[in-house]
N, CA, C and O atoms as a GROMACS GRO file, in nm:
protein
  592
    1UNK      N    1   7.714   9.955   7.116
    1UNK     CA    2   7.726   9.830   7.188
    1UNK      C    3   7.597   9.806   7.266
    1UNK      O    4   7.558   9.870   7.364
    2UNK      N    5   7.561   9.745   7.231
    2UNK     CA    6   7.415   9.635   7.306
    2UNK      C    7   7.434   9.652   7.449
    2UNK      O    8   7.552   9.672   7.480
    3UNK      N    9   7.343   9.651   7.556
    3UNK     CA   10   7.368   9.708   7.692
    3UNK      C   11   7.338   9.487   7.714
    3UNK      O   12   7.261   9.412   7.655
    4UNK      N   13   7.450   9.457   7.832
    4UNK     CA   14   7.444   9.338   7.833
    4UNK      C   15   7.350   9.284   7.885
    4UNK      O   16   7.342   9.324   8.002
    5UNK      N   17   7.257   9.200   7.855
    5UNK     CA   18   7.157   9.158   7.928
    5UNK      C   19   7.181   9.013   8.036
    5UNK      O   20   7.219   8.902   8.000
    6UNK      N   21   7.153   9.046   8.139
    6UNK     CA   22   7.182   8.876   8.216
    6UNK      C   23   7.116   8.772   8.207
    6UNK      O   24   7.144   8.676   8.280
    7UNK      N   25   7.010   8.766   8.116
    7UNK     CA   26   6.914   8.668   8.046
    7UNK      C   27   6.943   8.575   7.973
    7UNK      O   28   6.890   8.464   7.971
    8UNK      N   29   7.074   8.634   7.875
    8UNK     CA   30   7.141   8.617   7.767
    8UNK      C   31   7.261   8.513   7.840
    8UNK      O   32   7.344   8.554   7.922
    9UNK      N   33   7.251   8.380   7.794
    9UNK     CA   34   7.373   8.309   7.852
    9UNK      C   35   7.499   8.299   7.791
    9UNK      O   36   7.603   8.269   7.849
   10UNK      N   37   7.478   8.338   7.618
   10UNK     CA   38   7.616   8.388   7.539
   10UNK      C   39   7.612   8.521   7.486
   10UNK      O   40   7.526   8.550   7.403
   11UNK      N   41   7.672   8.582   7.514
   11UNK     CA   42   7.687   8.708   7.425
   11UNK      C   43   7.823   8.760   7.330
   11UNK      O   44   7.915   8.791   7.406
   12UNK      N   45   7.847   8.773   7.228
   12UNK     CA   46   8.037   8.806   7.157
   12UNK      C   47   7.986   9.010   7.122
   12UNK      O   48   7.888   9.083   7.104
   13UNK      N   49   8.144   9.014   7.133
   13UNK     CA   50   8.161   9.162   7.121
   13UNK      C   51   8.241   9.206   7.026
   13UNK      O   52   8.343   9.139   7.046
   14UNK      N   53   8.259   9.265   6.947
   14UNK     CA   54   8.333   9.328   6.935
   14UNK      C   55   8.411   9.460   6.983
   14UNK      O   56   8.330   9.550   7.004
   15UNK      N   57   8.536   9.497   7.004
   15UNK     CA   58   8.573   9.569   7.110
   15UNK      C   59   8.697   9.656   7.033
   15UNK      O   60   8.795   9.583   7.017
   16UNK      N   61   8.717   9.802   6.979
   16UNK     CA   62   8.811   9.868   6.933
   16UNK      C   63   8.913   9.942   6.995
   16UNK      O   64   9.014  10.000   6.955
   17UNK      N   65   8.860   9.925   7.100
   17UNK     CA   66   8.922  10.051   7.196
   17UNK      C   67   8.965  10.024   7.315
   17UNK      O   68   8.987   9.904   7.306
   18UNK      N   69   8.997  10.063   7.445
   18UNK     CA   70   9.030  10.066   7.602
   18UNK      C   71   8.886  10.154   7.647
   18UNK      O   72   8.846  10.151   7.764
   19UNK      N   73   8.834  10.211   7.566
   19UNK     CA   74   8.745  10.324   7.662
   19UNK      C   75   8.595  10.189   7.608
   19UNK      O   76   8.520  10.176   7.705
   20UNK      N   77   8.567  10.133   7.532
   20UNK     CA   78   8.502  10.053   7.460
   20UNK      C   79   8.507   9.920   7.548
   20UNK      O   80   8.400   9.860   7.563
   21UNK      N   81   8.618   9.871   7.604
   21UNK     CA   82   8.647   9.734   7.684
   21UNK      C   83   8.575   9.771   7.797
   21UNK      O   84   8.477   9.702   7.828
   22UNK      N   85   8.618   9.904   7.890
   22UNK     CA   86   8.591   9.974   8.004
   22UNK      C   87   8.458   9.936   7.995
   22UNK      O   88   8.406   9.851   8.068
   23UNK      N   89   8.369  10.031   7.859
   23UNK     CA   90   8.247  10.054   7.892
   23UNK      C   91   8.146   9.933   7.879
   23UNK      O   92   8.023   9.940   7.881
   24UNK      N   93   8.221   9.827   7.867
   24UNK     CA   94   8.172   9.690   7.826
   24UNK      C   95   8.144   9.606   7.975
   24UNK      O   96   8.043   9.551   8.017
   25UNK      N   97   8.295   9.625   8.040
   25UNK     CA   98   8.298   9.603   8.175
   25UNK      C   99   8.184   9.677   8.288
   25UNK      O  100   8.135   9.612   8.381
   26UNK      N  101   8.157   9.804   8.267
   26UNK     CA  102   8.045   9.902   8.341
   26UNK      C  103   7.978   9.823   8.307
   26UNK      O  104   7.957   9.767   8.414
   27UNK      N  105   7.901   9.746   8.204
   27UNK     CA  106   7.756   9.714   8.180
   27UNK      C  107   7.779   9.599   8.220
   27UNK      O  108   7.681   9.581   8.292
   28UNK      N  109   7.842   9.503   8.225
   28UNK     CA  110   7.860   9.386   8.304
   28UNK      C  111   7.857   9.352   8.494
   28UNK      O  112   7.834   9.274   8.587
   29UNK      N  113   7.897   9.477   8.448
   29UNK     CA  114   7.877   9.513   8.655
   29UNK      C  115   7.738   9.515   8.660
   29UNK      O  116   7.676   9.418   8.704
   30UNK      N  117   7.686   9.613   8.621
   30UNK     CA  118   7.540   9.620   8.663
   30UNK      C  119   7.464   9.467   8.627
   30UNK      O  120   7.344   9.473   8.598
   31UNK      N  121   7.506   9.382   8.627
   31UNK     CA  122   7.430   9.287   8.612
   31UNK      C  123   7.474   9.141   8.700
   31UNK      O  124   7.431   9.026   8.692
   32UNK      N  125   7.592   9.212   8.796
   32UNK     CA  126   7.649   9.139   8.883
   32UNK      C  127   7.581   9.188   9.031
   32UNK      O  128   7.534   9.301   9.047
   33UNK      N  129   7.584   9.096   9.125
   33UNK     CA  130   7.601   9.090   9.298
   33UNK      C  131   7.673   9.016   9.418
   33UNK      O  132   7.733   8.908   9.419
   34UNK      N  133   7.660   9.067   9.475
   34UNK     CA  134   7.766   8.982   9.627
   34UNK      C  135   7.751   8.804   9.568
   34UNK      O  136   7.649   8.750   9.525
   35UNK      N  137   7.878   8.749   9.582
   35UNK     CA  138   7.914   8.623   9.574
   35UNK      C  139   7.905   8.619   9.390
   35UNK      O  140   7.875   8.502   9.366
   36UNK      N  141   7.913   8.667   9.303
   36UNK     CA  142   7.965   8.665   9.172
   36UNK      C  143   8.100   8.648   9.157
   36UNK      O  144   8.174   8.720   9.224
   37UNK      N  145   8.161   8.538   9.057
   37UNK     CA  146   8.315   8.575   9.007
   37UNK      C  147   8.311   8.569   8.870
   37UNK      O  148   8.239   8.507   8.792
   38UNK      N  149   8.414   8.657   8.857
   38UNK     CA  150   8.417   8.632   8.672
   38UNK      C  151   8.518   8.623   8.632
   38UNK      O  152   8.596   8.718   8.632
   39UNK      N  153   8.550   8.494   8.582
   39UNK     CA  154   8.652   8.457   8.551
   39UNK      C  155   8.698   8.497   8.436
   39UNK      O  156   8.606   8.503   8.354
   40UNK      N  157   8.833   8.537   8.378
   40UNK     CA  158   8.898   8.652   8.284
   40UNK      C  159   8.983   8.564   8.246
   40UNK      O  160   9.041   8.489   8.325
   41UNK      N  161   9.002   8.562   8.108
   41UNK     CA  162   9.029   8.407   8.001
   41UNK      C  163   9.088   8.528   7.878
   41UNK      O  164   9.022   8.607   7.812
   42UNK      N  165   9.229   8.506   7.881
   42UNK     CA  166   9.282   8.567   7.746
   42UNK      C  167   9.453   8.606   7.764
   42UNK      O  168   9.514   8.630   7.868
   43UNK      N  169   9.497   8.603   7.638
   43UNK     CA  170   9.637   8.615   7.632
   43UNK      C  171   9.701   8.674   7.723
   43UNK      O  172   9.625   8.674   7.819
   44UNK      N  173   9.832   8.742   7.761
   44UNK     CA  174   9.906   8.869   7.797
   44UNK      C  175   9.864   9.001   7.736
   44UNK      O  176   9.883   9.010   7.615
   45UNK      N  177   9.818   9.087   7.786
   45UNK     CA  178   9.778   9.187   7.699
   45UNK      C  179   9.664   9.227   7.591
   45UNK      O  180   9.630   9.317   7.514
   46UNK      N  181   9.625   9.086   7.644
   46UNK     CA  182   9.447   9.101   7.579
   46UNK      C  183   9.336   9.187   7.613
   46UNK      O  184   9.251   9.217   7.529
   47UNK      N  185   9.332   9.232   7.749
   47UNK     CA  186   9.258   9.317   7.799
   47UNK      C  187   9.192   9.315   7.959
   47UNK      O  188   9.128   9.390   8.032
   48UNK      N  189   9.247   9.190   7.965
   48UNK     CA  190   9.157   9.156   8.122
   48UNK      C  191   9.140   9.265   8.190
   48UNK      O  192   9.028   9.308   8.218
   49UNK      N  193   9.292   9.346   8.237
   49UNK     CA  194   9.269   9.420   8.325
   49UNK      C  195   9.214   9.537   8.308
   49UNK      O  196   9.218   9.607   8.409
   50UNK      N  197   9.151   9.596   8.189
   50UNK     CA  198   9.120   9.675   8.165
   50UNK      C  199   8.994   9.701   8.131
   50UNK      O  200   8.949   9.816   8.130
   51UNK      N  201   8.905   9.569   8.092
   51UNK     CA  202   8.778   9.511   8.144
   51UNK      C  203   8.741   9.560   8.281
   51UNK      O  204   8.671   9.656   8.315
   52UNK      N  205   8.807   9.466   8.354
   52UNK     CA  206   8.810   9.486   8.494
   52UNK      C  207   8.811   9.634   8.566
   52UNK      O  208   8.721   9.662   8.645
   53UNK      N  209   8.927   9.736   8.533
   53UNK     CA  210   8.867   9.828   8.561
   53UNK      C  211   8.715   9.923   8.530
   53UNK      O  212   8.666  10.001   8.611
   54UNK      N  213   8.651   9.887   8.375
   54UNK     CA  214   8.500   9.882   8.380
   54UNK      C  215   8.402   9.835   8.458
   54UNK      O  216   8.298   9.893   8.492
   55UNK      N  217   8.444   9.717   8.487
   55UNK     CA  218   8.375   9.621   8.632
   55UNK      C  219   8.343   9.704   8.736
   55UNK      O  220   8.230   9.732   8.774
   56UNK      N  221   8.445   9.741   8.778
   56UNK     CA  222   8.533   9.841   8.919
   56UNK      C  223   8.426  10.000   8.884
   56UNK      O  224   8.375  10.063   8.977
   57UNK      N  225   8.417  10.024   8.801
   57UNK     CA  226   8.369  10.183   8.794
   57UNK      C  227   8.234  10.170   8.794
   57UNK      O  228   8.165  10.262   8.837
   58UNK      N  229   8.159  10.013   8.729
   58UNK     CA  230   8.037  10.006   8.718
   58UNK      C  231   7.963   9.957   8.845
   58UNK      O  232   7.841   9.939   8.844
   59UNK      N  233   8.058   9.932   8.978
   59UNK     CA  234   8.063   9.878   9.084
   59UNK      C  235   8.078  10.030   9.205
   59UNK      O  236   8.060  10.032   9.327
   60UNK      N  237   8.117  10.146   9.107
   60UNK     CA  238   8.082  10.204   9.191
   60UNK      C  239   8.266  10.265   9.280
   60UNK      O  240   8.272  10.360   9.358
   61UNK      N  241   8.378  10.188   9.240
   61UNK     CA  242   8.510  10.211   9.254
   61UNK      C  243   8.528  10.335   9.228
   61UNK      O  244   8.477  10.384   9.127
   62UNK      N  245   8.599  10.406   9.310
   62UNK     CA  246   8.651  10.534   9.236
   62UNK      C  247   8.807  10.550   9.278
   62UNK      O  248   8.889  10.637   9.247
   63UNK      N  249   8.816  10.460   9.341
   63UNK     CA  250   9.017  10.468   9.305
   63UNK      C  251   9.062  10.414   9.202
   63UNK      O  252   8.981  10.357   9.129
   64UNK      N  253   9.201  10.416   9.168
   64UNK     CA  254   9.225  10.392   9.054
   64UNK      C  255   9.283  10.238   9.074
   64UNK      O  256   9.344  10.187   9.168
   65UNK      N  257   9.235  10.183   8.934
   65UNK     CA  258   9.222  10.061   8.946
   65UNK      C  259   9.377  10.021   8.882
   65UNK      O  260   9.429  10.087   8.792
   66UNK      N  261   9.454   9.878   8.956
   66UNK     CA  262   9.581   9.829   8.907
   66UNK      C  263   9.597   9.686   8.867
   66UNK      O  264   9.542   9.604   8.941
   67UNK      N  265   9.656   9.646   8.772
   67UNK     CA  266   9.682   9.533   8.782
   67UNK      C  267   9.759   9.469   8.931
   67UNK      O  268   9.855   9.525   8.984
   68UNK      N  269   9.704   9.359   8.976
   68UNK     CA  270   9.742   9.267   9.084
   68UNK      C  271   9.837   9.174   9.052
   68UNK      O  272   9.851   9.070   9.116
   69UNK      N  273   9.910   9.208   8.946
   69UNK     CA  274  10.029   9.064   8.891
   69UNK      C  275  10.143   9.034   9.002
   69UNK      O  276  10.188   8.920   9.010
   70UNK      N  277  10.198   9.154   9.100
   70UNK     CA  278  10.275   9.103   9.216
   70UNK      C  279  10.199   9.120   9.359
   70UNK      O  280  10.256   9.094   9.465
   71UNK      N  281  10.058   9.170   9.351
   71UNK     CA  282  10.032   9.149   9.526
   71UNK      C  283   9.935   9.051   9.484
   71UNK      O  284   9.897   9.007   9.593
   72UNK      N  285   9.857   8.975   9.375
   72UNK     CA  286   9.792   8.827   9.366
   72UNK      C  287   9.678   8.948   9.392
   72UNK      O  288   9.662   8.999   9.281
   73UNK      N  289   9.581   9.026   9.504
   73UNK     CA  290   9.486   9.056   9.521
   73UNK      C  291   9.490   9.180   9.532
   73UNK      O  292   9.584   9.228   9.597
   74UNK      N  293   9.416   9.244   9.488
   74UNK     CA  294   9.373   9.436   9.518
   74UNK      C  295   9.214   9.432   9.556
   74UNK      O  296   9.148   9.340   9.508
   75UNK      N  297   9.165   9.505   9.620
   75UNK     CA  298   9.041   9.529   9.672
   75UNK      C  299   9.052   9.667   9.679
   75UNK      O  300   9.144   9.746   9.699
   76UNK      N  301   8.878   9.675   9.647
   76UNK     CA  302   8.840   9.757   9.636
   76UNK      C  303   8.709   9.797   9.688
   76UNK      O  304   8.633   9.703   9.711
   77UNK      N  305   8.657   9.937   9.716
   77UNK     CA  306   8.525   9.955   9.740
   77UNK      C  307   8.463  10.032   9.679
   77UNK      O  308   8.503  10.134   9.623
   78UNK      N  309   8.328   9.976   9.688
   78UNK     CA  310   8.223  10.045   9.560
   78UNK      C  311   8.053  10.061   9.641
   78UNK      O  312   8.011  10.094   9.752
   79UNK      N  313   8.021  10.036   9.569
   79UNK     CA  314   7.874   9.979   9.613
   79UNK      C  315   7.870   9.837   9.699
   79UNK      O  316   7.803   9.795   9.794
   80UNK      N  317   7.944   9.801   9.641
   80UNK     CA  318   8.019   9.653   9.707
   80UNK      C  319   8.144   9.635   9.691
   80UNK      O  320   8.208   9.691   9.603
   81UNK      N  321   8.188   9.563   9.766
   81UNK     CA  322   8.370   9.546   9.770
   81UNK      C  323   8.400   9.453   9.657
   81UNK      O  324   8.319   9.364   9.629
   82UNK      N  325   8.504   9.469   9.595
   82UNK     CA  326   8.535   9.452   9.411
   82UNK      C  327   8.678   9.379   9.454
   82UNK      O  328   8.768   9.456   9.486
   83UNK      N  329   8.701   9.266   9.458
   83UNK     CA  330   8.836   9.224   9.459
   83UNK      C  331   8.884   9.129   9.334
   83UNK      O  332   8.840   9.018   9.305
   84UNK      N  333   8.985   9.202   9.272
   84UNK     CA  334   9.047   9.212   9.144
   84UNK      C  335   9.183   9.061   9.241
   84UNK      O  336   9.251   9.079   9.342
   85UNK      N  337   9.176   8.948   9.166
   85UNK     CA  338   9.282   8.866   9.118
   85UNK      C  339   9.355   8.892   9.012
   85UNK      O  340   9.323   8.966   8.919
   86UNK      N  341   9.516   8.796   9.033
   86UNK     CA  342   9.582   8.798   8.932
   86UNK      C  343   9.688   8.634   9.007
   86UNK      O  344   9.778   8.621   9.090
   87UNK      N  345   9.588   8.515   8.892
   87UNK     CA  346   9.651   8.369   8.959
   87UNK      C  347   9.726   8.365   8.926
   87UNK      O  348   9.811   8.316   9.001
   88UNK      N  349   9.773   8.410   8.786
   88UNK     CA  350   9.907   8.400   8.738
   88UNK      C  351  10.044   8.330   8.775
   88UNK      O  352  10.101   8.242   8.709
   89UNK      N  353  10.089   8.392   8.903
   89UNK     CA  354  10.193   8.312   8.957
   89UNK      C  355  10.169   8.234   9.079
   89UNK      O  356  10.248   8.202   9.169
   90UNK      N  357  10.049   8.210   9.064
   90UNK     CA  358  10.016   8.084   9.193
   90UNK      C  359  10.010   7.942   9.109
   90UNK      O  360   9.964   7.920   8.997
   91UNK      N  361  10.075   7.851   9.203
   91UNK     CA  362  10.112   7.682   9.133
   91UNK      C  363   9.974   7.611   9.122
   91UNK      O  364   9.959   7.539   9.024
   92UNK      N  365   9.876   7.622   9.205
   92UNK     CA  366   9.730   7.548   9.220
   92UNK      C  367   9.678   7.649   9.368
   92UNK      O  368   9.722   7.743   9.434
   93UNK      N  369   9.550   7.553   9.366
   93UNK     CA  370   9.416   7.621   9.432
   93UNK      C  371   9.475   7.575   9.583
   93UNK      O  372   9.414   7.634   9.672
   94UNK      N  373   9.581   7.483   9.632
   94UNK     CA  374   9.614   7.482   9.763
   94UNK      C  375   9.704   7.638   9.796
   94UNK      O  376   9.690   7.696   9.904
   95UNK      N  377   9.778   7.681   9.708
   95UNK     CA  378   9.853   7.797   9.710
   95UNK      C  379   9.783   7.896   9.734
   95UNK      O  380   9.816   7.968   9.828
   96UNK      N  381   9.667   7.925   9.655
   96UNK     CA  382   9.580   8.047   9.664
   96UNK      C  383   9.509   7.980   9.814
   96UNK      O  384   9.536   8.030   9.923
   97UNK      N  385   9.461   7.920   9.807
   97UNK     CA  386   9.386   7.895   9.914
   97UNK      C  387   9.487   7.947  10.048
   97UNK      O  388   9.446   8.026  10.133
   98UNK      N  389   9.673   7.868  10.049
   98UNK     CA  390   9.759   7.943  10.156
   98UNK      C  391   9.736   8.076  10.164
   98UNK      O  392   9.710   8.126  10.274
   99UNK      N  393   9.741   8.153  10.050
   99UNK     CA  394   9.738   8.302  10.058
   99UNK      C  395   9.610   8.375  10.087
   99UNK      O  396   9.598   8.497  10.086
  100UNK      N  397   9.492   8.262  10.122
  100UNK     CA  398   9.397   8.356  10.195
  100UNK      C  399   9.271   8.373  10.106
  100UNK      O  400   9.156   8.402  10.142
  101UNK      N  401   9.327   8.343   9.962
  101UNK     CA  402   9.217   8.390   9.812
  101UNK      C  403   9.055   8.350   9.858
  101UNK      O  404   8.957   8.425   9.855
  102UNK      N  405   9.061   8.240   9.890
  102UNK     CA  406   8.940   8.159   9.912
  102UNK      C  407   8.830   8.192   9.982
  102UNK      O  408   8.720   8.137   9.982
  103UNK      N  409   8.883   8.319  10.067
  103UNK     CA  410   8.836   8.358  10.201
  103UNK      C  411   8.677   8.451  10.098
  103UNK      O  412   8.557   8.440  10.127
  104UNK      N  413   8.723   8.514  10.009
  104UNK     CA  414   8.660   8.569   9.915
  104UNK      C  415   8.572   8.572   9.804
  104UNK      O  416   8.478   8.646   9.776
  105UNK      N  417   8.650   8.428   9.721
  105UNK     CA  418   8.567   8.401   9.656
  105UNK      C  419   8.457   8.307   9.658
  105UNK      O  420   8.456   8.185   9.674
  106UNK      N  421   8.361   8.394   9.637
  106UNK     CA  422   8.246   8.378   9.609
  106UNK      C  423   8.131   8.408   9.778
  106UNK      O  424   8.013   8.376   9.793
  107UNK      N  425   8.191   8.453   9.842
  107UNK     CA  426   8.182   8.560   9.920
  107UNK      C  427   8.029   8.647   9.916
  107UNK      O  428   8.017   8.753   9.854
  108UNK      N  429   7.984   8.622   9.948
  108UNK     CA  430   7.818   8.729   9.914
  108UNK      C  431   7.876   8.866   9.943
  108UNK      O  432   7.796   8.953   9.907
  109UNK      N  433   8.003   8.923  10.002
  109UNK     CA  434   7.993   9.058  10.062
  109UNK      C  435   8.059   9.150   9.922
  109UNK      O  436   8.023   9.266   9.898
  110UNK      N  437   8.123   9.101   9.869
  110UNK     CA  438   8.156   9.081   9.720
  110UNK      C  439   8.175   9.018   9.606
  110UNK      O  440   8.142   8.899   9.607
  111UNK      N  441   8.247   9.092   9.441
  111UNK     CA  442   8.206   9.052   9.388
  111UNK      C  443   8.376   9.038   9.323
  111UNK      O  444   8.455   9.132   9.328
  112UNK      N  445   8.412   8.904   9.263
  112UNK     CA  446   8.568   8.885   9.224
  112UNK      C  447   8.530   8.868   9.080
  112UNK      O  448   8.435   8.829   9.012
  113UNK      N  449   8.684   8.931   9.065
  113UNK     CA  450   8.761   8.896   8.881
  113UNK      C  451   8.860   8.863   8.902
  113UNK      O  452   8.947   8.911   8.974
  114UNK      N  453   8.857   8.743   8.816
  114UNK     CA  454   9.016   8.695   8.851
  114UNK      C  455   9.046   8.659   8.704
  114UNK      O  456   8.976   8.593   8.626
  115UNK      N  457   9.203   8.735   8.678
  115UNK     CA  458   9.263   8.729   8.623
  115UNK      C  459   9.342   8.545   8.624
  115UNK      O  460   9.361   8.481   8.727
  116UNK      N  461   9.380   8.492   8.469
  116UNK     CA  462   9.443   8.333   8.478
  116UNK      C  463   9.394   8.244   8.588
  116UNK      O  464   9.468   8.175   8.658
  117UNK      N  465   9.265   8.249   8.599
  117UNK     CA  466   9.199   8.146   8.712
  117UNK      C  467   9.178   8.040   8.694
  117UNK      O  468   9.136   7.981   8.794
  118UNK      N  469   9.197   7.940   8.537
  118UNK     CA  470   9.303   7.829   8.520
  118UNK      C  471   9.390   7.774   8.629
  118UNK      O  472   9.371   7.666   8.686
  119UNK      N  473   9.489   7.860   8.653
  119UNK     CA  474   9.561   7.807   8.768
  119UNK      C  475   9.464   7.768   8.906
  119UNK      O  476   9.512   7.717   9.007
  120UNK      N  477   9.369   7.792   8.893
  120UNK     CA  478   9.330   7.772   9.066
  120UNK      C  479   9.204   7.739   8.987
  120UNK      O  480   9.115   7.770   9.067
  121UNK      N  481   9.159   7.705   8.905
  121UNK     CA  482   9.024   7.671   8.850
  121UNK      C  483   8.922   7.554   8.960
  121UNK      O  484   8.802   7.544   8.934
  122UNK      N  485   8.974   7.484   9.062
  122UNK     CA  486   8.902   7.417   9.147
  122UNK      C  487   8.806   7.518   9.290
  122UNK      O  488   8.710   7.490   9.362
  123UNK      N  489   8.898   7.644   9.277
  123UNK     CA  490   8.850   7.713   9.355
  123UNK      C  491   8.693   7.762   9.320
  123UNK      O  492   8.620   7.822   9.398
  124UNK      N  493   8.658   7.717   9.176
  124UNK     CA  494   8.550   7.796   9.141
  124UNK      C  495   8.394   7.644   9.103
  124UNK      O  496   8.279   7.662   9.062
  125UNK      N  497   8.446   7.551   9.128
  125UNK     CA  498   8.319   7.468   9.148
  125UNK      C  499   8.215   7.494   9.221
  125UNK      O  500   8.219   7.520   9.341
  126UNK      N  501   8.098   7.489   9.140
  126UNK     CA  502   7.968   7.530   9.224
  126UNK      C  503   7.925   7.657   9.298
  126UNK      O  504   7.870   7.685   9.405
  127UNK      N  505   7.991   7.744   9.155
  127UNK     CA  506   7.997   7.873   9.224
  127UNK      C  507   7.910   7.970   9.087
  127UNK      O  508   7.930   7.963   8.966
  128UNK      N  509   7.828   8.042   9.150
  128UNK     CA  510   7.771   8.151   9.039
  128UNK      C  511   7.896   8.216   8.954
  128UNK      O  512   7.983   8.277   9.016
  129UNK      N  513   7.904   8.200   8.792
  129UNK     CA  514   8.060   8.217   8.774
  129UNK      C  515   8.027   8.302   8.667
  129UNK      O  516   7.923   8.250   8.627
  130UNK      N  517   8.052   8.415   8.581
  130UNK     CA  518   8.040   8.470   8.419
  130UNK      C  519   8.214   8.442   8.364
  130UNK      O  520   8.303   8.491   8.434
  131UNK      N  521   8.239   8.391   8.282
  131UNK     CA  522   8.333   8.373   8.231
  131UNK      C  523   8.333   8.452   8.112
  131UNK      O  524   8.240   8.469   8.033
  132UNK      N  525   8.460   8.502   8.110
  132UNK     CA  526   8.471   8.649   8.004
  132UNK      C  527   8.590   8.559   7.923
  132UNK      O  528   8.648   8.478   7.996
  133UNK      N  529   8.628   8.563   7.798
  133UNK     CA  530   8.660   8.503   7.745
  133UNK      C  531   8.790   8.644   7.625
  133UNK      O  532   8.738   8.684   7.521
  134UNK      N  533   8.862   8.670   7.642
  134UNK     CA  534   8.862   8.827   7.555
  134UNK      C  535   8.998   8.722   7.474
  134UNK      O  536   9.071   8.639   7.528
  135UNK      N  537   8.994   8.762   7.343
  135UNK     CA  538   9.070   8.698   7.252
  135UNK      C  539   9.140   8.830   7.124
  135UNK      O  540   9.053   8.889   7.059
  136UNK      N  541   9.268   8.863   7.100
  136UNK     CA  542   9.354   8.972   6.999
  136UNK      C  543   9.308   8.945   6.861
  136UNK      O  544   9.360   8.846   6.809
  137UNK      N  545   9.217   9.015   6.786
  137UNK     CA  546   9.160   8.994   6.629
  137UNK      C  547   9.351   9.073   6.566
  137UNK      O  548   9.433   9.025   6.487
  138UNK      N  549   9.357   9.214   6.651
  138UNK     CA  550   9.455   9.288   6.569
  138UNK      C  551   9.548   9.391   6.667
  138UNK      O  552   9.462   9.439   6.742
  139UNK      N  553   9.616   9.422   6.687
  139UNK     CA  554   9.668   9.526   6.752
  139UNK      C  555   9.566   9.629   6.855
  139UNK      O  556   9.583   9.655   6.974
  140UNK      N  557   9.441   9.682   6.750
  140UNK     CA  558   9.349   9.711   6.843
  140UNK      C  559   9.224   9.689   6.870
  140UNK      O  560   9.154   9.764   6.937
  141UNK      N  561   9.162   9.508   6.783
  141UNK     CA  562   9.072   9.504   6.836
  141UNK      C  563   9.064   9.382   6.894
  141UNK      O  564   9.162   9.308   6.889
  142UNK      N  565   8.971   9.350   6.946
  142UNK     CA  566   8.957   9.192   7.055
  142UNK      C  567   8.800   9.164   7.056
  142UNK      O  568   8.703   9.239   7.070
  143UNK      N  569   8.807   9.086   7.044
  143UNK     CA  570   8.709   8.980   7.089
  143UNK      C  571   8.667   8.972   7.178
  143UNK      O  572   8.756   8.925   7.248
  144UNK      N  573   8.535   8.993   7.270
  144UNK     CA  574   8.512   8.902   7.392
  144UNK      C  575   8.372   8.868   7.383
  144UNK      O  576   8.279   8.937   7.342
  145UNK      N  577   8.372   8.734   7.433
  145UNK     CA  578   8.292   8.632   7.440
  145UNK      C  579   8.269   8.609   7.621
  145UNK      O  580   8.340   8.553   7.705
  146UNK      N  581   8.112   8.694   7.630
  146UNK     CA  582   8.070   8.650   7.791
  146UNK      C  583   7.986   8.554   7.814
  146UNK      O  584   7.894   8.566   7.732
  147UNK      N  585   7.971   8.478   7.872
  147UNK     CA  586   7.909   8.338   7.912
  147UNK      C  587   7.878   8.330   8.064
  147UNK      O  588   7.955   8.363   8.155
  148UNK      N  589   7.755   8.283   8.074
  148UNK     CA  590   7.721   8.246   8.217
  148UNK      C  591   7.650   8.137   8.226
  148UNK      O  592   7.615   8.095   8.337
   0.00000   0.00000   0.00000
């Protein structure tokens, strides 16, 4: 796998594995800083969160990383503070915004992934953004398509 370059405004992957998504996510970190979000675009079970924990390790995380589907936010610390979304069950960007989300993103002190950020997609205008795009070819492989 090609080490990701941030030069590069499209890049597609192919991806076989969980240890392969991870190590996809590590190289994507290193090419992130304070006030970055990256928005995470793909089915149920496509991979977001497991991207994301690559993010998290390439950031320097060493707890173990969880999906956020019932607390909406997990944070974390690394080299910089890593706060993992999950919009999923928020109605719009006034909701997240009630729950505080906003306070964060895009934040210089860290760096966010947010999981279904569709739902709150206004939160992210005019904001330094990489949009990860991960799409199911087969049971175990996926697609992802990064864009900035």
């Amino acid at each position: 796998m090609d080490k990701f370059k941030s030069n590069i405004k499209t890049q597609k992957f192919t991806v076989t594995s969980p240890e392969q998504m991870q190590k996809l996510g590590s190289e994507i970190a290193d090419t992130v800083c304070g006030g970055n979000v990256i928005l995470l675009s793909g089915e149920l079970g496509a991979g977001k969160t497991v991207i994301s924990k690559g993010i998290a390790k390439g950031l320097g995380v060493t707890a173990p990383v969880v999906s956020p589907t019932f607390t909406i936010m997990n944070e974390y610390f690394g080299r910089i503070k890593f706060c993992h979304f999950d919009a999923y069950r928020l109605a719009d960007a006034d909701e997240a915004c009630g729950a505080g989300l906003a306070d964060f993103i895009g934040n210089p002190e860290c760096v966010c992934a947010v999981e279904w950020w569709e739902n709150i997609q206004p939160l992210f205008y005019g904001l330094k953004t990489i949009h990860i795009k991960i799409t199911k070819v087969d049971d175990d492989t996926r697609e992802v398509v990064v864009e900035q």
